[in-house]
C-alpha positions in Angstrom: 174.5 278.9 47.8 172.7 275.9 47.0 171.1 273.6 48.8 173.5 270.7 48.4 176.2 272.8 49.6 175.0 273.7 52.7 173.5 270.1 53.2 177.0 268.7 52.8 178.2 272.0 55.6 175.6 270.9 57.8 176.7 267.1 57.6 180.2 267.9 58.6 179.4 270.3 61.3 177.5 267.7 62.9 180.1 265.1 62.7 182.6 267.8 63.9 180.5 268.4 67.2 180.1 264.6 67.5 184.0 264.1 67.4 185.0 267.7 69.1 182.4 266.4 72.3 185.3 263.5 72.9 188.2 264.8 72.7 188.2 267.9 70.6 189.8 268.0 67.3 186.2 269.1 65.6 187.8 271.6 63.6 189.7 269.0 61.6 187.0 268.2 59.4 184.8 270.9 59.7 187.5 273.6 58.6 188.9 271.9 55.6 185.7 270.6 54.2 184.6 273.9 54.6 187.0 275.5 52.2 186.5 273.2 50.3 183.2 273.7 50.0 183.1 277.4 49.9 186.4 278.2 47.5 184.6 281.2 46.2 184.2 283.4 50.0 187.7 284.3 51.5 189.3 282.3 54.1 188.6 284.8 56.7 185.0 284.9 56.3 184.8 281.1 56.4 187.4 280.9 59.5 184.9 282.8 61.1 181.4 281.8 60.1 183.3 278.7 61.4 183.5 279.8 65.2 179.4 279.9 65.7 178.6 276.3 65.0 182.0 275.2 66.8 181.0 277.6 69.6 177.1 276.1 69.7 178.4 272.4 69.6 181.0 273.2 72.4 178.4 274.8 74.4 175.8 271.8 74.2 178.7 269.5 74.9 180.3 271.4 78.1 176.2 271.3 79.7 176.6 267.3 79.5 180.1 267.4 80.9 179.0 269.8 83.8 176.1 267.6 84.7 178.6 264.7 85.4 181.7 266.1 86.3 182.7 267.8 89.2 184.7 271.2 88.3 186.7 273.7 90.8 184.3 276.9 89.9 186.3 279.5 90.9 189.7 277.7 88.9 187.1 276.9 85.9 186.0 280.8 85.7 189.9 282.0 85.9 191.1 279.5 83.3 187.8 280.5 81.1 188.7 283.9 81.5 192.0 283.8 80.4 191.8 282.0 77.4 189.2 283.9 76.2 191.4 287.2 75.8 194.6 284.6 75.1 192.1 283.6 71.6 191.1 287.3 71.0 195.1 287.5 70.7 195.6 285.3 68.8 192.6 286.0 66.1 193.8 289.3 66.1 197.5 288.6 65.2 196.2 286.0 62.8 194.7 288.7 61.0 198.1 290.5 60.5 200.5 287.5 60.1 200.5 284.1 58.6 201.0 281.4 61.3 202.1 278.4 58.3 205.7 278.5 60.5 204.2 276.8 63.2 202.9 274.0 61.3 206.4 272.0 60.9 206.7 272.4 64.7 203.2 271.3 65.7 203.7 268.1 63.3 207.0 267.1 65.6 204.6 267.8 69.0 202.6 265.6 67.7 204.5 262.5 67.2 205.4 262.5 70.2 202.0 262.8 71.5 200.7 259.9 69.8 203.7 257.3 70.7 203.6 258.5 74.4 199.9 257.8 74.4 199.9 255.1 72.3 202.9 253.6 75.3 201.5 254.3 78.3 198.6 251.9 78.2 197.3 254.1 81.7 197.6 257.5 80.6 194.6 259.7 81.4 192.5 256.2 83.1 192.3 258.0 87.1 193.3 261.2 88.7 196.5 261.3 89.8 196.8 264.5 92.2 201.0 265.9 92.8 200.3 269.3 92.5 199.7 271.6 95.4 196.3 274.2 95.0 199.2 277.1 94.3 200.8 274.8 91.7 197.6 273.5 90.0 196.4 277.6 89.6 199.2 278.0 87.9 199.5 275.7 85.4 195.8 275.4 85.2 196.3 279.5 83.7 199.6 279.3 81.6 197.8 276.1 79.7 194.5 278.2 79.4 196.6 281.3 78.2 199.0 279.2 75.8 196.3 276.7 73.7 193.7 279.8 74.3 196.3 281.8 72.1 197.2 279.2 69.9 193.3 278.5 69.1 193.0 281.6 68.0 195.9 282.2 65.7 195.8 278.7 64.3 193.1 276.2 66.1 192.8 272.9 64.6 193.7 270.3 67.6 193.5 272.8 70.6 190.6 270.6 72.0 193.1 267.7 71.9 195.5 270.0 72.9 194.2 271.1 76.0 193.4 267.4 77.3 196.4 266.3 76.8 197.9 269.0 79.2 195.3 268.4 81.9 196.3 264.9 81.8 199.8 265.2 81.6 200.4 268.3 84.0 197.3 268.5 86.0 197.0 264.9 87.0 193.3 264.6 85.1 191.9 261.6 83.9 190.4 261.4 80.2 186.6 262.2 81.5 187.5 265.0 83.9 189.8 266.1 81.0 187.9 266.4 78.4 185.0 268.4 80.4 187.5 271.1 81.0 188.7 271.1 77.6 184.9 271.8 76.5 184.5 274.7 79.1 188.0 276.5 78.3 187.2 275.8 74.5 183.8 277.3 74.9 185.8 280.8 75.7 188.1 280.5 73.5 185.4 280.0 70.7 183.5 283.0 72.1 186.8 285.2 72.1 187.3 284.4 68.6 183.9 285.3 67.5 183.8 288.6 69.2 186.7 289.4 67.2 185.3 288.3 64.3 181.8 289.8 65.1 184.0 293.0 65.2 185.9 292.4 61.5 182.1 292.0 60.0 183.6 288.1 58.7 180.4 286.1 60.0 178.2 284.9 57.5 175.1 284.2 59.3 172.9 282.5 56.7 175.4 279.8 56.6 176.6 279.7 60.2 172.9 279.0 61.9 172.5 275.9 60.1 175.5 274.4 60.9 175.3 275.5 64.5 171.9 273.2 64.9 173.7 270.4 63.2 177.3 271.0 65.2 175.2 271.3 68.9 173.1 267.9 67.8 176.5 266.5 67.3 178.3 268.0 70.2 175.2 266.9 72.5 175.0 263.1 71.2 179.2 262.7 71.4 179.3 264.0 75.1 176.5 261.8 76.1 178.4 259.3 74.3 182.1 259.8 76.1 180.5 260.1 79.4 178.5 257.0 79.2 181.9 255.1 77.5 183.9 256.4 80.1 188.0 256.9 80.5 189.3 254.0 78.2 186.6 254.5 75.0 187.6 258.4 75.3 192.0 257.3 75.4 191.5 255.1 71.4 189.1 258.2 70.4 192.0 260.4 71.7 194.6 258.6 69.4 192.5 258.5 66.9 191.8 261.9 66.7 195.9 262.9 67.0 196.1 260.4 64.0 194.1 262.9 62.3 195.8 265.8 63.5 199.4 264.3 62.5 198.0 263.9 59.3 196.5 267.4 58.9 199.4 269.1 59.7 202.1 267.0 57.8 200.6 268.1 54.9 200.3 271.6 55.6 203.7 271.8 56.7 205.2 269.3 54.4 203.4 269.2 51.0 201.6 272.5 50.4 
């Protein structure tokens, strides 16, 4: 590889940590530009040479978080559990089947994301607590299981994914949020990688670079949300699911 290349890999991965710290979403430029980038290694290979630097960024990003935000330890380690083997899954059956079906769907989610949070001017500003401690286990496991899965057999968004159902079912606000959505994302990068670390698709000479640059990036954007604060984090959030929408319409739509 040359040394532009991996420059140019390097330069993305760090914007995708600086982005993925906020409000996930990371692997919407780092993936595709990767591809791009690399046309001649297959997909597989890439996907998961992918998983080290988004795990390393992740994993600088959740030690800011944990400094500032309070977390329920024994919920946090159950949740981060759970999606861990929910990604395995889900890497493992994206190795057998292709998951472009779910594309069209995700696109429709989506929309509807964005206009509800585009709407509700308060969404995700305080904690707003309705659920008793039985409840909040609950959901807190079926959304770590679900976007855990769904990282793993397709990914892109599941960061934005996950905040969006601690806000919306958990009662979370955007800060408290998002530093759950880097701890459970943290697991589900490391079940995906484990996998892959199995399958022999790593490509390490390429993934250690772009780990340094993604955990720079992941470090500086949690430093950055935190300091910002709930209503900074809510326009990064659209902005972001503006991405997404965009991703995925033309993956479903015009590919």
């Amino acid at each position: 590889m040359d040394t532009l290349t991996l420059a140019l890999l390097c330069l993305f991965a760090f914007t995708a940590g600086f982005v993925d710290a906020i409000v996930g979403g990371g692997g919407l430029i780092q993936t595709p530009a990767s591809l791009v980038l690399l046309p001649g290694l297959p997909v597989s290979n890439v996907i998961g040479t992918l998983k080290v630097p988004a795990f390393t960024g992740t994993g600088f990003a959740t030690v800011q978080y944990l400094r500032k935000v309070k977390m329920q330890v024994k919920l946090a380690v159950a949740m981060c559990v759970a999606a861990a083997i929910a990604s395995f899954s889900g890497s493992e059956l994206l190795t057998l089947v292709s998951n472009r079906f779910m594309k069209p769907l995700i696109f429709i989610v989506l929309v509807f994301v964005a206009i509800y949070t585009y709407r509700k001017k308060d969404f995700g500003q305080q904690v707003y607590k309705q659920l008793s401690p039985k409840q909040e286990w609950i959901y807190a496991l079926a959304i770590s299981i679900s976007i855990g899965f769904y990282d793993g057999f397709i990914g892109p968004g599941a960061g934005s994914f996950l905040v969006l159902a601690f806000i919306s079912i958990l009662g979370f606000d955007f800060l408290r949020a998002s530093a759950h959505a880097k701890l459970i994302n943290l697991s589900t990068n490391f079940g995906s990688i484990f996998l892959f670390l199995l399958k022999g698709s790593i490509l390490w000479p390429i993934a250690v670079p772009m780990a340094i640059c993604n955990g720079l990036g992941g470090l500086l954007g949690a430093r950055f949300a935190i300091a910002k604060g709930n209503r900074f984090i809510r326009i990064f959030f659209l902005f972001v699911i503006s991405l997404t929408l965009l991703r995925f319409g033309y993956d479903a739509f015009f590919k």
